[in-house]
C-alpha positions, 0 to 999 in steps of 0.5 A, spaced: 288 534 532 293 530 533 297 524 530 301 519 534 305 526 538 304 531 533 301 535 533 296 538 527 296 545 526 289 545 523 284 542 519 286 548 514 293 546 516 293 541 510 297 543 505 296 538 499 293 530 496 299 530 492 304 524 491 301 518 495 298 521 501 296 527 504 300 532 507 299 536 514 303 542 517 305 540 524 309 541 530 312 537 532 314 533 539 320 535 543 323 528 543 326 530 535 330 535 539 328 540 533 329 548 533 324 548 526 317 550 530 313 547 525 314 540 520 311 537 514 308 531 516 305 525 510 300 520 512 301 515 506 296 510 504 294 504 508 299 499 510 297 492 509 303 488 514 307 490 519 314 486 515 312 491 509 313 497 514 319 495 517 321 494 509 319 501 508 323 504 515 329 500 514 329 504 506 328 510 509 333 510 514 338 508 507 335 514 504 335 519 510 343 516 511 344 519 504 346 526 507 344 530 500 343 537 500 338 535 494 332 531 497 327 533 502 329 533 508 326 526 513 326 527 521 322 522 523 316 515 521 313 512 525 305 508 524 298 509 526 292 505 525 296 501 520 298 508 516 304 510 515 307 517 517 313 522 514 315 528 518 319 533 513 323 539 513 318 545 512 319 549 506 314 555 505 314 557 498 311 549 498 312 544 491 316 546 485 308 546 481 305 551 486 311 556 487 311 556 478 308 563 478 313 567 482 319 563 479 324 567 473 325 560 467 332 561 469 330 559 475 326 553 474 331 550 470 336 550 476 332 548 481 330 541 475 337 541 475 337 540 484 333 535 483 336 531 478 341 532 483 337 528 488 335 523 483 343 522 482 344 520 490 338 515 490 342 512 484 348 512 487 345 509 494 342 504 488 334 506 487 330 509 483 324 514 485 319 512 479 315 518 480 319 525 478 314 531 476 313 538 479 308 536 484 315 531 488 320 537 487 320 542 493 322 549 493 327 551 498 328 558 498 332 558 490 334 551 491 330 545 489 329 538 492 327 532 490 320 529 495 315 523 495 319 517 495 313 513 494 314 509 488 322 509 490 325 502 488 330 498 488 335 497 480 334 489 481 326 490 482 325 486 488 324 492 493 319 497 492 320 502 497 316 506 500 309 503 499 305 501 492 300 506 489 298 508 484 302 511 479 303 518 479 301 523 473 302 518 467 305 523 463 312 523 467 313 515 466 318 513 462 313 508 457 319 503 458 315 503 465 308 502 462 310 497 459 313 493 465 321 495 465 324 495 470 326 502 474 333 505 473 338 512 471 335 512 465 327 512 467 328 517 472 332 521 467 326 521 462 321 523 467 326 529 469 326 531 462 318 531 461 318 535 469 323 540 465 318 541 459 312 541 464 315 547 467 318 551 462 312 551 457 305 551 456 304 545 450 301 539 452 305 534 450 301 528 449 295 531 445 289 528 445 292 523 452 285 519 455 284 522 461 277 517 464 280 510 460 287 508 464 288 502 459 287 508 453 292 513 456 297 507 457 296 505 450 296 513 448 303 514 451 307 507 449 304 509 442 307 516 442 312 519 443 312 526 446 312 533 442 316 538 444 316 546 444 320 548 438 320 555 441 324 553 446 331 556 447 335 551 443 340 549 448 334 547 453 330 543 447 336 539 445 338 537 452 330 535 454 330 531 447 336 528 449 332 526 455 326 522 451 332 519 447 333 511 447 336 509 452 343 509 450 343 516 447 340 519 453 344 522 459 349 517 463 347 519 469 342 525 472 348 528 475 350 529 467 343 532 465 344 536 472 350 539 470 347 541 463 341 544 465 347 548 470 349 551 463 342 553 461 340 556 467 345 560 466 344 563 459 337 563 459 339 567 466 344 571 462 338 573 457 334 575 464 339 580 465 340 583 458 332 584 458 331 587 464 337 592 463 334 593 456 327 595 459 331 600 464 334 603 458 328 605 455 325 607 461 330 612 462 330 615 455 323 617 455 321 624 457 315 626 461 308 626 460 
């Protein structure tokens, strides 16, 4: 199977319908001059013009210029029969939802932190990913980056840059969103803080969140404000309580929420570390059976 000049390892080869399209793994075509045997390739969702993918191509080359250790890594775009394509780095241990399970809680802290850092560079460069939650967060061995630009747009409004889906998972839109408002720092900031909540605890923070009435969730989630995990360690709770604050409490950029969660990571990691050592002791002073 082939797409433009990649090809598709196989049908099995596909590796999620997460975000705004399906994603493939590929190798990819010698022009790239690539020593990464395999890439992860994106299909997006139809394009309706040929003005709004030279929109789209023009957006990803700002994104692509940004240099950042923080974002997924884009190699190449192009257009098929009206889709657009992304080939990506490939990082194996996949997207930060599927890599959860092998993940120590020190270490799902951190890599929130390195997306947080993603987010801050798109700012920096003017644009707001609109769509931040575990599924758009890829695992690079320890490190996080931030993925899925889908509904990335512009802080004035005018641009959406990389296509228009349907919104992501309602439950990581800042309400300021639902209502209509425009995209900025603090609307990225809000989705981080509940993408850190999803990850690190089990609790539902929208009880009862309509789940086959599109108008009820809205209503829902604009209606109620996010419940909180209290038997979280105190410091990570205050900081995601101070991502769902207003506007003016929250972090003034996510680089400030990334350096507090550099914090968090650190003691929880510590507490990680005491633990283990505890378990070892105990194991040595016990005798035989």
């Amino acid at each position: 199977m082939r797409l433009a000049d990649y090809e598709i390892i196989d049908a099995s080869g596909r590796v999620g319908e997460v975000g705004h399209g399906i994603s493939y793994t590929a190798r990819p075509p010698a022009r790239l001059g690539l020593t990464d045997p395999i890439v992860t390739l994106r299909v997006l969702e139809q394009f309706g013009s040929p003005e709004e993918f030279a929109r789209v191509t023009n957006e990803l080359r700002l994104l692509h210029s940004l240099q950042t250790a923080h974002l997924v890594e884009v190699l190449d775009a192009g257009s098929v029969d009206g889709r657009m394509y992304m080939a990506t780095r490939h990082y194996p241990s996949g997207t930060l939802d599927v890599a959860l399970p092998a993940l120590a809680r020190s270490a799902r802290v951190a890599i929130v932190a390195d997306a947080a850092r993603g987010a801050h560079d798109m700012h920096e460069a003017g644009v707001a990913h609109r769509d931040i939650n575990p599924t758009n967060i890829f695992v690079d061995r320890t490190r996080g980056r931030l993925a899925d630009l889908a509904l990335a747009q512009t802080f004035d409004g005018t641009t959406a840059s990389v296509g228009a889906g349907p919104i992501g998972s309602l439950r990581f839109l800042d309400p300021d969103l639902v209502w209509g408002g425009r995209a900025s720092r603090a609307t990225d900031i809000w989705s981080l803080g509940m993408t850190l909540h999803d990850v690190v605890s089990d609790l539902e923070p929208y009880e009862g969140l309509p789940t086959d009435d599109l108008i009820a969730a809205f209503r829902h989630v604009v209606q109620n404000r996010p419940r909180l995990d209290h038997t979280l360690e105190p410091e990570l709770l205050g900081v995601i309580d101070r991502c769902f604050a207003p506007v003016e409490q929250r972090f003034d950029t996510a680089l400030d929420l990334a350096e507090a969660l550099d914090d968090v990571s650190r003691q929880i990691a510590d507490a990680e570390s005491h633990a283990a050592q505890g378990g070892q002791n105990a194991s040595s002073t016990k005798g035989p059976r």
